[in-house]
C-alpha positions as a printed Julia matrix, in Angstrom:
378×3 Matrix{Float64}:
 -11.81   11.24   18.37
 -13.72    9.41   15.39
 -17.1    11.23   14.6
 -18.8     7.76   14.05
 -22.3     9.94   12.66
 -19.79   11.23   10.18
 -19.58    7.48    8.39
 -23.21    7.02    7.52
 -23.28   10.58    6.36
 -22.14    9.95    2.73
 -22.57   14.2     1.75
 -20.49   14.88    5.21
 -17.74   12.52    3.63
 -17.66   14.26    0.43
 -17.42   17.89    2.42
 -14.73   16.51    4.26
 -12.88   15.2     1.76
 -11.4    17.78    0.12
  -8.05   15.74   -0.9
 -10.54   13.24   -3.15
  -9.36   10.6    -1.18
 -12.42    8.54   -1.45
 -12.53    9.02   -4.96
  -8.95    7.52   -5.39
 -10.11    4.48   -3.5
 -13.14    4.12   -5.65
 -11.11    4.64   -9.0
  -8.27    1.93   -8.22
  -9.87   -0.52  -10.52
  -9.85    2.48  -13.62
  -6.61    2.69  -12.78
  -5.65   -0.75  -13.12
  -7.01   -0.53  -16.57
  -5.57    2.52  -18.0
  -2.23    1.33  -16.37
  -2.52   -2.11  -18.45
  -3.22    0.07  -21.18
  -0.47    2.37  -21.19
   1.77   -0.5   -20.64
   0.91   -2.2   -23.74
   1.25    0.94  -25.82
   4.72    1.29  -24.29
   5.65   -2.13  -25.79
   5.9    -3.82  -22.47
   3.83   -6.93  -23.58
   6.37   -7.32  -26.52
   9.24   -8.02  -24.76
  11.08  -10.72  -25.31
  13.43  -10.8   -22.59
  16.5   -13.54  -23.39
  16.27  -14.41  -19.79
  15.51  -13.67  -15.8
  17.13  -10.81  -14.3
  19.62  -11.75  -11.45
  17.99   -9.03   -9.34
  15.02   -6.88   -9.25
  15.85   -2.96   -8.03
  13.34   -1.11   -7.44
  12.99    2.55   -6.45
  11.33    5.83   -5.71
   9.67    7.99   -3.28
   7.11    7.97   -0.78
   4.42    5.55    0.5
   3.35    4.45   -3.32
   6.85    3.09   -4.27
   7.42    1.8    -0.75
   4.79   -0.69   -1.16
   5.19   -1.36   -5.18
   8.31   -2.64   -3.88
   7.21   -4.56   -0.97
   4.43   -6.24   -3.48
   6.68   -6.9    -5.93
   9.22   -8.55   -3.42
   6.17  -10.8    -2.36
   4.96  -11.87   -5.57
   8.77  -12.61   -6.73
   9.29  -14.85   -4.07
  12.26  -17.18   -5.0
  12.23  -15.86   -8.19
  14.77  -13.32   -8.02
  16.06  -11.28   -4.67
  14.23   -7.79   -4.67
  16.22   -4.64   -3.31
  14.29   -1.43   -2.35
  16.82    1.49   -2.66
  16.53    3.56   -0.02
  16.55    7.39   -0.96
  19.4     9.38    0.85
  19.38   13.38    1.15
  18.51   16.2     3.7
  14.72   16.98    3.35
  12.13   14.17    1.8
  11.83   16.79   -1.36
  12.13   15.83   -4.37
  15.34   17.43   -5.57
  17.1    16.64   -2.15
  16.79   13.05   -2.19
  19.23   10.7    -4.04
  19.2     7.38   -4.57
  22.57    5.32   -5.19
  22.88    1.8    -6.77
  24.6    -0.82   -4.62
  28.41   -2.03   -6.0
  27.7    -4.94   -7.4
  24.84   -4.03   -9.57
  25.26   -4.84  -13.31
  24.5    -5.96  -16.77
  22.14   -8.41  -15.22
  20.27   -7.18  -12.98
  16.75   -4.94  -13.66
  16.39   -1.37  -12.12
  12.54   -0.25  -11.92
  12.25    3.25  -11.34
   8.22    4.46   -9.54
   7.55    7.95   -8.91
   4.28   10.2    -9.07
   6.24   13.32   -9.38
   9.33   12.42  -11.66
  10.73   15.97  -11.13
  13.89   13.92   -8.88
  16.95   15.07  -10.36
  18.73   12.4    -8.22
  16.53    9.69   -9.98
  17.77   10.71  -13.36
  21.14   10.59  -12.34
  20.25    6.87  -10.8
  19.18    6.21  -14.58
  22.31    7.34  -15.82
  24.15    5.36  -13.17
  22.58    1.84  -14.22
  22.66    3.18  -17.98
  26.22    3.48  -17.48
  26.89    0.16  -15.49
  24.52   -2.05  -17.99
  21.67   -2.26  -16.1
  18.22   -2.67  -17.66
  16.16    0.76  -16.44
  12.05    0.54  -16.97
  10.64    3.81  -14.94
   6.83    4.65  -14.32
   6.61    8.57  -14.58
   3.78   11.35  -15.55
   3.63   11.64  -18.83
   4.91   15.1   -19.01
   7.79   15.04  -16.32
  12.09   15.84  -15.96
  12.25   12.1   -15.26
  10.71   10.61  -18.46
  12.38   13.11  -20.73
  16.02   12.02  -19.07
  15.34    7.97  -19.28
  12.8     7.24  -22.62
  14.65    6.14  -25.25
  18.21    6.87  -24.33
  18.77    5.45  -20.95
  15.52    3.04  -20.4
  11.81    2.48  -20.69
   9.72    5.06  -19.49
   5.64    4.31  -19.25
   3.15    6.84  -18.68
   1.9     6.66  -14.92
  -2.06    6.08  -15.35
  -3.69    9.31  -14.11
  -7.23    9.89  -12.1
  -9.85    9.41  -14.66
 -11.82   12.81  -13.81
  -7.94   14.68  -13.23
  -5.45   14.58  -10.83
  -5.37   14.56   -7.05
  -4.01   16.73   -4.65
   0.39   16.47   -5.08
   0.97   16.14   -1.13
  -0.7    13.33   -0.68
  -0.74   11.48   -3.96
   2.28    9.45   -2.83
  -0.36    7.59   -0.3
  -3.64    8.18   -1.92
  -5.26    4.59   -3.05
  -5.22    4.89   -6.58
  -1.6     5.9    -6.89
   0.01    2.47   -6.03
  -2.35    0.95   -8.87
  -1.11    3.67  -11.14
   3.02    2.9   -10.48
   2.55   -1.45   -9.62
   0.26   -2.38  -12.26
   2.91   -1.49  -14.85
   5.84   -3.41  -13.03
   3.4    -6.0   -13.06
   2.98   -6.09  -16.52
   6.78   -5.99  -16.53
   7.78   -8.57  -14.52
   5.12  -11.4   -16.13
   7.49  -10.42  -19.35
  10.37  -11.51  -17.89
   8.72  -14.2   -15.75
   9.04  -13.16  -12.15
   5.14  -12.91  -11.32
   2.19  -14.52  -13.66
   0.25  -11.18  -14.25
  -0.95  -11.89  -18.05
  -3.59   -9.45  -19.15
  -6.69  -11.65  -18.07
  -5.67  -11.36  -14.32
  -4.95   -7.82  -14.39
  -8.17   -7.73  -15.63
  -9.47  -10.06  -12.55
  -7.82   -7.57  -10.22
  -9.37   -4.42  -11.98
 -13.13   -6.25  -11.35
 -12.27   -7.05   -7.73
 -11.31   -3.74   -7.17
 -14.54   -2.53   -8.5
 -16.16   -5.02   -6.65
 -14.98   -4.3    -3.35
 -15.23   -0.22   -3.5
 -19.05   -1.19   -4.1
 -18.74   -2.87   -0.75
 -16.9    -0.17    0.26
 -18.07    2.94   -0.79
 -19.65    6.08    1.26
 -22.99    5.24    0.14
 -23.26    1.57    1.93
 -24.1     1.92    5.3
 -21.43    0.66    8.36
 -22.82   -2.2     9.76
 -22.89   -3.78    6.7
 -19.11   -1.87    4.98
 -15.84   -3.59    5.63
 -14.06   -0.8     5.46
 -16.31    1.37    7.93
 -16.2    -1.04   10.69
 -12.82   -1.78   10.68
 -12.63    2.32   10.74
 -15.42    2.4    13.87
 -13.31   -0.35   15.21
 -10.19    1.37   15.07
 -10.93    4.64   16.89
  -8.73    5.59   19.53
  -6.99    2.36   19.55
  -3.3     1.39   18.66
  -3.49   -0.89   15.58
  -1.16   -4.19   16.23
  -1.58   -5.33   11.92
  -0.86   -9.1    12.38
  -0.35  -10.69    9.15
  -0.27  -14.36    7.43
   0.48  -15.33    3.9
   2.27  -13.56    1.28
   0.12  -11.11   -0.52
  -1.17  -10.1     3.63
   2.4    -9.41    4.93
   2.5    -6.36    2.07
  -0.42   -5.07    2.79
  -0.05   -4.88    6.62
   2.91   -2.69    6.29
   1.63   -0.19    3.7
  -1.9     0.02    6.02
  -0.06    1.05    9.05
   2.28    3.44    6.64
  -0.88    4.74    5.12
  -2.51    5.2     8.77
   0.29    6.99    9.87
   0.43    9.4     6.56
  -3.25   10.11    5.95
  -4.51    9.52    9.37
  -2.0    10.51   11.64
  -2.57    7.18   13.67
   0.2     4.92   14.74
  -0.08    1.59   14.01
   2.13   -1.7    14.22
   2.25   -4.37   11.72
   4.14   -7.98   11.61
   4.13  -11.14   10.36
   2.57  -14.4    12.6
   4.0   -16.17   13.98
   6.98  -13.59   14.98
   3.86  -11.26   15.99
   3.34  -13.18   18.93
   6.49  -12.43   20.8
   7.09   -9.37   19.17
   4.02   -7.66   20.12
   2.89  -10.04   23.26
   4.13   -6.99   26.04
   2.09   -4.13   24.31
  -0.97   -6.42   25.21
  -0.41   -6.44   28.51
   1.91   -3.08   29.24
   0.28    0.68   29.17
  -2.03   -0.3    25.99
  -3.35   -3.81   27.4
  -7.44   -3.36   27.45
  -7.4    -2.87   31.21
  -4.71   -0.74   31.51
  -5.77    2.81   32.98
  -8.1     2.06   34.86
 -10.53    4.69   35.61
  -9.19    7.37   37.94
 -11.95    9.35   39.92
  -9.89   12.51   40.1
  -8.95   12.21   36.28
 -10.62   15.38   34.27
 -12.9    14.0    31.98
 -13.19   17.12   30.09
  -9.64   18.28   29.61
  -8.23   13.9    29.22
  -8.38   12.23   26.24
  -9.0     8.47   26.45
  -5.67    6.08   26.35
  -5.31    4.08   23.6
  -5.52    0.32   23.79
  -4.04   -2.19   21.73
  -6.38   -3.86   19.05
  -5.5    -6.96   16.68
  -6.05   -6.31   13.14
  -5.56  -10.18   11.13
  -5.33   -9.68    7.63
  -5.08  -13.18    6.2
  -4.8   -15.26    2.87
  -6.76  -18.14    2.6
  -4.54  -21.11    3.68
  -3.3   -23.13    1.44
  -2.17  -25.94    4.03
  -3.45  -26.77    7.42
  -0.55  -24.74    9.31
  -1.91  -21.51   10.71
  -0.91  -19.39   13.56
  -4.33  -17.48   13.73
  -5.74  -19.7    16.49
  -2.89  -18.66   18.38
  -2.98  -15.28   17.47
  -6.82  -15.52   19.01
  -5.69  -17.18   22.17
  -3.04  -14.64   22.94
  -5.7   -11.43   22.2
  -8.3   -12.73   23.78
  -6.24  -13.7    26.56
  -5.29  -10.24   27.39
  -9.25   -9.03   26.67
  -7.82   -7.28   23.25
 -10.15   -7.09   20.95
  -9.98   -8.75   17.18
 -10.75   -7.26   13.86
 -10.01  -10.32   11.23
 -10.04   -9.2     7.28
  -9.84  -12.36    4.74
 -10.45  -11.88    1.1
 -12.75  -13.97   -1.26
 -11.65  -17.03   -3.07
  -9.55  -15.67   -5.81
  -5.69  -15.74   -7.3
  -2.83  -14.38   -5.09
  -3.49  -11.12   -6.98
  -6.83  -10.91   -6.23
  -6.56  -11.43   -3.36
  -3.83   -8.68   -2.6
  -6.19   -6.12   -4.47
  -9.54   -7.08   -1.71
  -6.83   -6.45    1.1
  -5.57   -3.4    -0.05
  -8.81   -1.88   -1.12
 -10.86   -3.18    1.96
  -7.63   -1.29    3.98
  -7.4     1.27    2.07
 -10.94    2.65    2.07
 -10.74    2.04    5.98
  -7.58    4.76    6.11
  -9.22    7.13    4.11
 -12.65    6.95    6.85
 -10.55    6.96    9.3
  -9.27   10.2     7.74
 -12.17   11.74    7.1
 -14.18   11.15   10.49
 -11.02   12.01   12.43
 -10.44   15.72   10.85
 -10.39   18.68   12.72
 -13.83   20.09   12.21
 -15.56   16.88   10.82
């Protein structure tokens, strides 16, 4: 159950959020910047690549360099193909996982390596691997980790991962705290304008650092729900099964990694896809056992000992169009058609990048209330 008096209580928040979650979120602009920063000093914006990589790999663990990837893939577009290489192993810890590159990766293609731990044995040997076959390796690491001391200067690139401003966060569940992803993309982003994949010069990283700012001012514990993006999409949300329908290419990222981030910091399932394959996909579960009027009230059913179902609700997280195709009027008729209610999320007017950061913070800030007001004891 969400403790909706828990939202407007901005000192219950802070009590309850003893992983600085809501810090993270706020601080994802600082991070941008420091990021930038440390990318430049790594000689990043110096490159002078002879030419496009064939391929983009890109990997690492948990939810962080899940959805670099997926961004990055995005924003590439028909640029180059972008592979995410799945980890392998027996436990999700850091020294069991390995990662393997695929046989016909060479002296053309570009390996990026994202971690917030960089004590992986088994991505230091991937290093080696792609050292060995010719591949280009640029990692994002801690500063002071087994990773950067195996890849910098020998094997690769290594730049410093951007750290909180006021110290680090708690290790479990920096992997899907806000600011981490800002910490471990804006680099690659930095990157891959070098080699001219993505247009991310300094001025729009810049422009995504202000909108980030600008939006956890929206979005911050202080600003009360009714008139907080991220609250009432968190009020909205409670004790209902998220179906994320997305459209555009900087929403179809961001869907995914809010229903991963639900699921890790939340420990609420959630559903996302792209429109228009949303429709069909996802059409049943508005009128199976989560449809609005499924359930209906039993008068034998123990209230006390019962928890309510949960019922489907459409989350739209939408770019602005840029032509007059759109399957969100569809998307409307089929909710409202099965009495499902609608939570809609477009950003500003703003780049692609921009864009992408208002989505992810707005979503972002919303998992981390949804979080907080859900703990045991809140």
């Amino acid at each position: 159950m969400l403790d909706e008096s828990l939202l407007d209580a901005p000192d219950a928040l802070a009590r309850a959020d003893r992983r600085d979650l809501l810090r993270g979120a706020a601080e994802a602009g600082a991070r941008v910047r420091t990021a930038a920063r440390h990318a430049t000093e790594a000689g990043i914006t110096e490159l002078k690549p002879e030419g496009r990589p064939r391929a983009v790999l890109v990997a690492g663990p948990g939810t962080a360099a899940t959805g670099a990837a997926d961004l990055i893939a995005a924003l590439a577009g028909a640029s180059a193909p972008v592979t995410r290489i799945h980890p392998t192993g027996v436990a999700p810890a850091p020294g069991a996982l390995r990662w393997t590159l695929p046989g016909w990766a060479g002296s053309v293609d570009l390996l990026l390596i994202a971690t917030a731990d960089g004590s992986e044995p088994g991505l230091a040997l991937l290093a080696e691997q792609a050292y060995r076959r010719g591949c280009t390796v640029v990692a994002v690491a801690p500063l002071r980790s087994p990773l950067r001391e195996a890849v910098h200067g020998v094997h690769g690139l290594v730049v410093p991962m951007a750290s909180a401003p006021h110290g680090e966060y708690d290790a479990e569940t920096s992997a899907a705290g806000p600011g981490t992803l800002w910490a471990l993309f804006t680099p690659l982003l930095a990157l891959l304008d070098r080699v001219g994949l993505v247009t991310a010069p300094a001025e729009a990283l810049q422009s995504v650092a202000d909108r980030l700012d600008r939006t956890a001012e929206r979005c911050g514990p202080a600003v009360a729900t009714y008139s907080n993006p991220a609250k009432t999409l968190a009020a909205e949300l409670a004790d209902s099964l998220p179906l994320i329908w997305t459209e555009g290419d900087a929403a179809g990222p961001v869907g995914r990694r809010f229903a991963a981030v639900l699921a890790e910091l939340s420990g609420r399932p959630a559903l996302a896809a792209a429109l228009p394959e949303a429709l069909p996909a996802h059409g049943g579960l508005l009128a199976g056992a989560f449809a609005a009027g499924a359930d209906p009230d039993d008068f034998f059913r123990d209230r006390v000992e019962d928890t309510e179902p949960l019922h489907a609700r459409v989350v739209l997280l939408r770019d602005r169009p840029t032509g007059g195709l759109s399957a969100a009027p569809a998307a409307r008729e089929l909710a409202l058609g099965h009495d499902t209610a609608i939570s809609e999320l477009e950003p500003e007017e703003g780049s692609t990048l921009e864009s992408l950061a208002e989505l992810l913070a707005v979503t972002d800030f919303a998992a981390v209330y949804l979080a907080l007001a859900s703990a045991p004891g809140a």
